[in-house]
C-alpha positions in Angstrom: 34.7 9.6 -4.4 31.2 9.8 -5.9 29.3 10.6 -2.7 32.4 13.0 -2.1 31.4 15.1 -4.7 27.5 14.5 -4.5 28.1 16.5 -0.9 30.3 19.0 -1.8 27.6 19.9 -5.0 25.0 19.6 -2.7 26.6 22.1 0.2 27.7 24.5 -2.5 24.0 24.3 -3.9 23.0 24.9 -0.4 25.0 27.9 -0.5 23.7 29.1 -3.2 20.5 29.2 -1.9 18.8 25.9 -2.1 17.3 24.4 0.9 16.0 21.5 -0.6 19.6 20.7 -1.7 19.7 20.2 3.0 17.1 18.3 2.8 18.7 16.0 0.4 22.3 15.9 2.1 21.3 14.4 5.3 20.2 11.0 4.1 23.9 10.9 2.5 26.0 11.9 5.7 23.5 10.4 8.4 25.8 7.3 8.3 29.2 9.0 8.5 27.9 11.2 10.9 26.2 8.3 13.1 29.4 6.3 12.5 31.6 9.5 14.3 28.6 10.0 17.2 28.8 6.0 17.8 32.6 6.3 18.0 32.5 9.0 20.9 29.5 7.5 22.7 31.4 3.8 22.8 34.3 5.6 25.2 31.7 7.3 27.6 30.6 6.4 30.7 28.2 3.5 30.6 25.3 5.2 32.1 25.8 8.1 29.2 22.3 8.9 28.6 23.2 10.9 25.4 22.4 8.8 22.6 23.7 8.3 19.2 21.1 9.5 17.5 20.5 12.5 19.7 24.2 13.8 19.1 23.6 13.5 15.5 20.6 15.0 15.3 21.6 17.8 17.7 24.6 18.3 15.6 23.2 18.3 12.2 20.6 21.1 13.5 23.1 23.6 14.0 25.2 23.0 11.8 22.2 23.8 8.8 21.3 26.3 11.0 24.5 27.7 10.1 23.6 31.5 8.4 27.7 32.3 8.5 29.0 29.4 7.0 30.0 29.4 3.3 30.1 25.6 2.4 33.0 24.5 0.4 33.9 20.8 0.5 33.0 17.6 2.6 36.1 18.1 4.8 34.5 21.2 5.7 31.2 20.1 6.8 32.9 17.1 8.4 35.3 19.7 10.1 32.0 21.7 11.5 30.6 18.6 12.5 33.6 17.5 14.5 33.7 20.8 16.3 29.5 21.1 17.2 29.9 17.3 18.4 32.9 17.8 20.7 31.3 21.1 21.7 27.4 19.0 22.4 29.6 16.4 24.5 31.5 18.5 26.5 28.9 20.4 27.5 27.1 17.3 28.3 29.9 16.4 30.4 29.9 19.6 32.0 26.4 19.5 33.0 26.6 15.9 34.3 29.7 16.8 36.5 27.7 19.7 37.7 25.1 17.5 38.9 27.5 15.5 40.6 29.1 18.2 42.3 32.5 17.7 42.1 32.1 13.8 41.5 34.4 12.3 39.3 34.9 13.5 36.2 33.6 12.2 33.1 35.7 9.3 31.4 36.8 8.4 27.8 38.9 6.3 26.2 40.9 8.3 23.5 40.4 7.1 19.5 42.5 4.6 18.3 43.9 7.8 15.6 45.4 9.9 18.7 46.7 6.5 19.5 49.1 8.0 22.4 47.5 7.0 25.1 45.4 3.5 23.6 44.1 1.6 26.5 44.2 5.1 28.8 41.1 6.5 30.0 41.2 10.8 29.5 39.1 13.4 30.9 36.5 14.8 28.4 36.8 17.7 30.4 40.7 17.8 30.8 41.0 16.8 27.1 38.5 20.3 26.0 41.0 22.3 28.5 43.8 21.4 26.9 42.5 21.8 23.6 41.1 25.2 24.4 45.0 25.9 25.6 46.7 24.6 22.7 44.4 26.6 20.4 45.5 29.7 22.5 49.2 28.5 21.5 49.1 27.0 18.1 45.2 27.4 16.8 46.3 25.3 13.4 47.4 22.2 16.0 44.1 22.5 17.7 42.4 22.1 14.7 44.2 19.4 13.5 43.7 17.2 16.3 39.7 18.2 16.4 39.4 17.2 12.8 41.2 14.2 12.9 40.3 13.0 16.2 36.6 14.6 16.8 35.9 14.6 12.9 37.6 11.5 11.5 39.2 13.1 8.8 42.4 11.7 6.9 45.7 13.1 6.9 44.4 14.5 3.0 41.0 15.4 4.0 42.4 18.3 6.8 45.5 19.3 4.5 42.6 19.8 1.8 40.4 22.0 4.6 43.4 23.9 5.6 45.2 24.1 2.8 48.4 23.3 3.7 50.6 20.0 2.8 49.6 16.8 3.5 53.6 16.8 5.3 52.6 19.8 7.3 49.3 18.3 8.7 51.6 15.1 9.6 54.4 17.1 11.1 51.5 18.8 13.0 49.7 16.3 14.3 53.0 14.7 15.6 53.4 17.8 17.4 50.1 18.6 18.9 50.0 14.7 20.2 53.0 14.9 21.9 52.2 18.5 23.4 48.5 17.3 24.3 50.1 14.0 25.9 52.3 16.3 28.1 49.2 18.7 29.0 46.8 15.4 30.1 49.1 13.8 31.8 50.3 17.1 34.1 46.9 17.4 34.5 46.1 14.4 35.8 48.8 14.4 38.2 
C-alpha cells in the first residue's frame, strides 16, 4: 500500500511539473514493470529476440514521453503500461511475420488470469485483431481484458481506473473472455 501511494504522489508530482519526481519513479516500478515484460516474453517464441529489459525500457520511454497524459493513480500508469507493451509486442510480431512472409504466425501461451484457454497456444496477432474488434463493439471490455491481462491489474485496481464496480469489472471480464474465446477460436479455424 505504501509504494501504492509513493507512485501515485510521485505521478501527480510529475504532473505538476516535476521531472525529477520521473526520475525517481522508475527505480520503484522497474520491478513490477520487469515482472509484466518477463510474463509476456516467457509465452513467445523461443528464438524471441526481444528482451525483457528492452520491452521495459522501450515502454517506460513513451510512456514519460507522454505530454497528454494527466497522471492520476498507479492503476493508471500500470493501465498505459499494459497498452504501450501489448502495442511494442505486437508490432514486434508483426515485423517478424513480415520477415517471414507469410510464415507461421507468432505463438503465445495466454496468462494463467484469461485462464480460458490454459495450456492453448494463441496468435499474438489473432489475439490484437480480436481485441481491436471487441473495442469496436464494447471499448470498456477491451480494456478490461488489456488491463488485466496485458497490465496485471486486479479485479480492484481496473474498477478503480474505470470507475465502475468492482461487480461490473467481474461481470465484464466474464463477458469479454467468453466473447474473445469465440473470436480466437473462429479464427483459428
Amino acid at each position: 500500500m505504501e509504494e501504492s501511494r509513493s507512485i501515485t504522489q510521485l505521478l501527480l508530482e510529475s504532473r505538476g511539473g516535476d521531472r525529477g519526481a520521473l526520475d525517481q519513479l522508475m527505480p520503484i516500478v522497474y520491478s513490477e514493470l520487469r515482472r509484466l515484460a518477463e510474463s509476456y516474453l516467457q509465452r513467445e517464441r523461443q528464438d524471441h529476440t526481444l528482451q525483457a529489459t528492452a520491452l521495459v525500457n522501450e515502454a517506460y520511454l513513451r510512456l514519460i514521453d507522454q505530454k497528454t497524459v494527466s497522471w492520476h493513480n498507479r492503476a493508471q500508469f500500470f493501465g498505459l503500461a499494459a497498452k504501450m507493451m501489448r502495442r511494442i509486442l505486437v508490432n514486434h510480431a508483426e515485423a517478424h511475420h513480415a520477415a517471414k512472409r507469410g510464415g507461421h504466425a507468432q505463438k503465445l501461451s495466454l496468462d494463467e488470469a484469461v485462464s480460458f484457454f490454459e495450456a492453448e497456444q494463441v496468435d499474438l496477432l489473432a489475439l490484437n485483431v480480436a481485441l481491436n474488434r471487441l473495442a469496436a463493439l464494447d471499448e470498456r471490455q477491451s480494456e478490461i481484458i488489456e488491463l488485466r491481462f496485458f497490465g496485471g491489474l486486479t479485479i480492484e485496481e481496473v474498477a478503480e481506473m474505470l470507475q465502475i464496480s468492482p461487480a461490473t469489472v467481474k461481470r465484464e471480464w466474464s463477458m469479454a473472455k467468453a466473447w474473445l474465446k469465440r473470436e480466437i477460436t473462429l479464427s483459428d479455424e
